[in-house]
N, C-alpha and C positions, 0 to 999 in steps of 0.2 A: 725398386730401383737397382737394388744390388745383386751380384751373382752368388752364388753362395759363399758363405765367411768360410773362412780356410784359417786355423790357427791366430784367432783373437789376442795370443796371448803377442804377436808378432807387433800388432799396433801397438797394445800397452807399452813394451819397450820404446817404441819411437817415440813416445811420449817424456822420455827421459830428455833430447835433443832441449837444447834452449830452456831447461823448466829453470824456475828458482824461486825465491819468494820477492814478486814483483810488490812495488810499492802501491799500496791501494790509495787513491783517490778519495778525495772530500767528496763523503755518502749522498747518492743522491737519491729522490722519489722511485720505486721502484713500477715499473711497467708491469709486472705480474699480477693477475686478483682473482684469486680464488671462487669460481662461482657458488652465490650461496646455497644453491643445493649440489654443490659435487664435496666428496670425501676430502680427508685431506691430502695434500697431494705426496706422492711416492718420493721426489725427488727433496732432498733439505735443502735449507738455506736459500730456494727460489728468489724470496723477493729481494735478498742481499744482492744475488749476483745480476737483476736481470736491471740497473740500472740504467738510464735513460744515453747514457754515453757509451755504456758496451753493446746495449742491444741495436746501438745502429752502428757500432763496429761489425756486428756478426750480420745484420743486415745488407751492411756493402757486401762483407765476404758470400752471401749467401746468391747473389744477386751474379757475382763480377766473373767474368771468363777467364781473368787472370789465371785461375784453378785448375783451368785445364790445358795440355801437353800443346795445344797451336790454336788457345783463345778461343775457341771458339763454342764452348759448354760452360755453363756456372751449373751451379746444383738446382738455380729454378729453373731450369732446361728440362728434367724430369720431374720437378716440384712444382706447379704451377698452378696461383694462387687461386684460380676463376674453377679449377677443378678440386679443390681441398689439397692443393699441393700434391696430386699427382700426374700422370705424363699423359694428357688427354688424349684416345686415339691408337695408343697402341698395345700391344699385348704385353711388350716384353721392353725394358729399358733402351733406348738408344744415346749412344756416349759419341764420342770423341769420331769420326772419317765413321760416322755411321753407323760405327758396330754394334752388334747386338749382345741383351742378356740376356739372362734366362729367364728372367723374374719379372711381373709386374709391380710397377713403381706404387711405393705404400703410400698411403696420407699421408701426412704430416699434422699432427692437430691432439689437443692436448700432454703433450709429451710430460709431463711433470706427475704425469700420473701411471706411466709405463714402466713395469720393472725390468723388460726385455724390448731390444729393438731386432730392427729385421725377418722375416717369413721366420726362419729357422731360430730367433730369439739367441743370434750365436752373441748378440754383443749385450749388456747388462748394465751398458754406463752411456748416456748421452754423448759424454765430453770424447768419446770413443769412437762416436757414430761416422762423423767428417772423413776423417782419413779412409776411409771402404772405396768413397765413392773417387775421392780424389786421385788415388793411388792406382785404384783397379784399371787394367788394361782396355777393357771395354766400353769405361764411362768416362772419367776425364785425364787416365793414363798421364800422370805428374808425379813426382816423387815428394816427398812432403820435405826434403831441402830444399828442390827447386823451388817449390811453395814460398817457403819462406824466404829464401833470396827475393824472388820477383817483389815481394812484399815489402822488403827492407828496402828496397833498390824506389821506393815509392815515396814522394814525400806524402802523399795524396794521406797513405795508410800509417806513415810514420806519426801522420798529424791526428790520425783517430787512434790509434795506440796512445798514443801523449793522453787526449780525451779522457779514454778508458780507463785507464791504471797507472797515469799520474808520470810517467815517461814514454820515451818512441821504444824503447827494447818490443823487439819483436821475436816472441819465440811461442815452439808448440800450443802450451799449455794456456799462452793469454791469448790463440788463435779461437784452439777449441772453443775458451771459455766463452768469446764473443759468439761463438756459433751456438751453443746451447743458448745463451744466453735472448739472442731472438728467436731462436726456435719454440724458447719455453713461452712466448706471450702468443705463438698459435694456439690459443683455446676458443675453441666452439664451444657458443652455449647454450646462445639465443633463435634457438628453431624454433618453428613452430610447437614444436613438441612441448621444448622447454616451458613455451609459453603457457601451453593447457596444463601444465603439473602447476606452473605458481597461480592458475585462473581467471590469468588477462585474455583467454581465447577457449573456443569450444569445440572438439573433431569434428567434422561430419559422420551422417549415418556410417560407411564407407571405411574411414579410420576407426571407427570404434570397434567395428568388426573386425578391420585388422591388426588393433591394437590388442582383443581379445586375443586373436589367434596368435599373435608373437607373442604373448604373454605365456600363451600353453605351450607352445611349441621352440622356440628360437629363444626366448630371454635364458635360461640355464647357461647357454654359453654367452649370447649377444646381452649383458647383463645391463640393463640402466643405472647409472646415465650416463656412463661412458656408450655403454653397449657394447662390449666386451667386457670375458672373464682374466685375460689375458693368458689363459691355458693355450697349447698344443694340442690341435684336435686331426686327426683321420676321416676326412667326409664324405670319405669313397668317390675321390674323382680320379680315374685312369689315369696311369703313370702315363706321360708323354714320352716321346724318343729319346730327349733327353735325362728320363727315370732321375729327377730330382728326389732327393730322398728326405729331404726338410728337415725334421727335427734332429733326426737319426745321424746327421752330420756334422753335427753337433753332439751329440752326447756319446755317439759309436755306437747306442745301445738300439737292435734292430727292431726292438719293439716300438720304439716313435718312426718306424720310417712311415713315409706320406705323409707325417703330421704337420700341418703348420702353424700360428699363430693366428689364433680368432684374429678379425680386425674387426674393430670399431666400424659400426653402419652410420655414425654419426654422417651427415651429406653425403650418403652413398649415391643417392639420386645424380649427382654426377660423379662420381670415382670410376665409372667404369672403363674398360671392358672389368671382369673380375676375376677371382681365382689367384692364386700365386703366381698363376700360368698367362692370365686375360684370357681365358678358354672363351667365358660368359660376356655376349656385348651389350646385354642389357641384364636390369634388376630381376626382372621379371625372369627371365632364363636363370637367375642364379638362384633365386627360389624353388623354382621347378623342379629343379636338379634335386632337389630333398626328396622330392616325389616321383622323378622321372630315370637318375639315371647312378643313383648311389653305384657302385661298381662292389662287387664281392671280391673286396682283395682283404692280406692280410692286415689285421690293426683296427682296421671301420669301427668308429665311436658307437656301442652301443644305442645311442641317442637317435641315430639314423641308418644303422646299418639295416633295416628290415622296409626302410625308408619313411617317408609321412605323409599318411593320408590325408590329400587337400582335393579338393575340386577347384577348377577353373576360376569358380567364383571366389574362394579362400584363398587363393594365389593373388587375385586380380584387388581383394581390400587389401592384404599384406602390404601389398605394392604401397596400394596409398597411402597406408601409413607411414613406410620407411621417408616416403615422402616431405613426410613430416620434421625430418630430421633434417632438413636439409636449413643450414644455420645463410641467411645471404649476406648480412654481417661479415660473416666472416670470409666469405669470398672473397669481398670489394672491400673490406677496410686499409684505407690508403697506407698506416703504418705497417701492412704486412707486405706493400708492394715494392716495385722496388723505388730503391731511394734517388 
């Protein structure tokens, strides 16, 4: 969804605006639950924060056009929930009078278990992530004052602030927190897949074969049961005209340039087009690419630079298995829609 982060450290200050230590609310049931075969999760204090009165704070915010510079973009505009929360159809983000980005829009889905967000992994904190999109000229071009005026100026939101954290003060820090706050109950669990590891369901011939082959070949990075390692990887796809340099723009150091952030194949079956770039408009093309079109540039992950040998027919179970992952749950569940 975003274009590339430029100086991360410029949101963390805006985050100073409005902070203070707001009055918490009588504790309620928390909306988070940890699936019983996933790790524990990356982020602390999940189930405190993800209360039943902030997560549909951060649910209206998530949902409402207010966010952006002439109403007319919310963050589900690129996030949309029928695709894993990303922007079905196109290659590259589109924001505010149409404009484009450079990047295709990421999942959204287990986030509590991410220690980096974005292609380029420039940002390291959820409660950080909001402001990128809000702020950026391309996507919903708003300054994060005018944000919070429009907000205040709301009894609508003054009255779910009240909900949340026990008064109407409305400032950065109880904004963010309402936005991680529902973002963190996007967890996928319940795929097919999931189902065959706890033995309520059996592959077909088909996935078993491709469950073999992404086990030999693709799990090192796409690691279960996220399915990602959350490393920065080089997978030899030719720089585009606009030579995004991914990681590298971030750290400065030109040895991660091309590299990006594995994503999770969780519901890849619709996430697509694919790539940082949406180069790939189907699964099946983006697996190929292992075996078809690795590019000899500098940095290429060992792991593929020489490419991987599959035939048609290892391509074609792969497929079916990724399939597997695809959680429908969590497409259609009505608390992730909008409110």
């Amino acid at each position: 969804m975003f274009t590339r982060t430029i100086l991360p450290l410029m949101v963390a200050a805006s985050l100073l605006t409005g902070c203070g230590s707001p009055t918490e609310p009588a504790s309620s049931p928390s909306l988070f639950v940890v699936p019983a075969h996933f790790p524990v999760p990356l982020r602390l204090g999940v189930e405190a924060l993800c209360t039943p009165e902030r997560v549909a704070l951060g649910r209206a915010l998530f949902y409402d056009e207010i966010l952006s510079r002439d109403y007319t973009v919310s963050c589900a505009s690129c996030h949309q929930q029928d695709y894993a929360f990303t922007q079905h159809g196109h290659r590259v983000s589109h924001g505010v009078d149409d404009r484009l980005g450079t990047r295709n829009s990421q999942p959204l889905q287990n986030l509590a278990w991410q220690p980096t967000f974005l292609w380029d992994g420039g940002i390291n904190d959820l409660d950080l992530f909001p402001p990128l999109p809000i702020s950026n000229p391309v996507e919903m071009d708003l300054s994060m004052d005018s944000a919070l005026m429009r907000l205040r100026q709301s009894p609508r939101y003054r009255a779910l602030f009240r909900a949340a954290e026990g008064d109407d003060s409305i400032s950065t820090s109880r904004m963010l927190k309402a936005f991680s706050a529902f973002m963190l109950t996007m967890v996928s669990a319940s795929s097919p897949y999931d189902e065959a590891v706890v033995g309520r369901t059996q592959r077909t011939p088909s996935q078993t074969r491709g469950h073999t082959l992404f086990q030999q070949h693709c799990a090192s990075c796409h690691t279960p049961p996220l399915f990602t390692d959350h490393t920065f990887r080089n997978t030899g796809l030719m720089p585009s005209d606009v030579n995004d340099l991914g990681r590298a723009s971030v750290t400065l150091d030109p040895r991660d340039a091309y590299a990006f952030k594995v994503p999770s194949l969780r519901n890849v079956e619709v996430t697509g087009p694919y790539g940082h770039d949406g180069r790939y408009r189907t699964v099946r093309e983006a697996v190929a690419h292992y075996r078809d079109n690795v590019a000899t540039i500098p940095g290429v992950d060992p792991a593929v630079s020489n490419g991987i040998l599959l035939r048609d027919s290892d391509i074609d179970d792969i497929v079916e298995f990724l399939r597997t992952l695809t959680d429908k749950s969590f497409l259609t569940k009505r608390e992730l829609g909008p409110p």
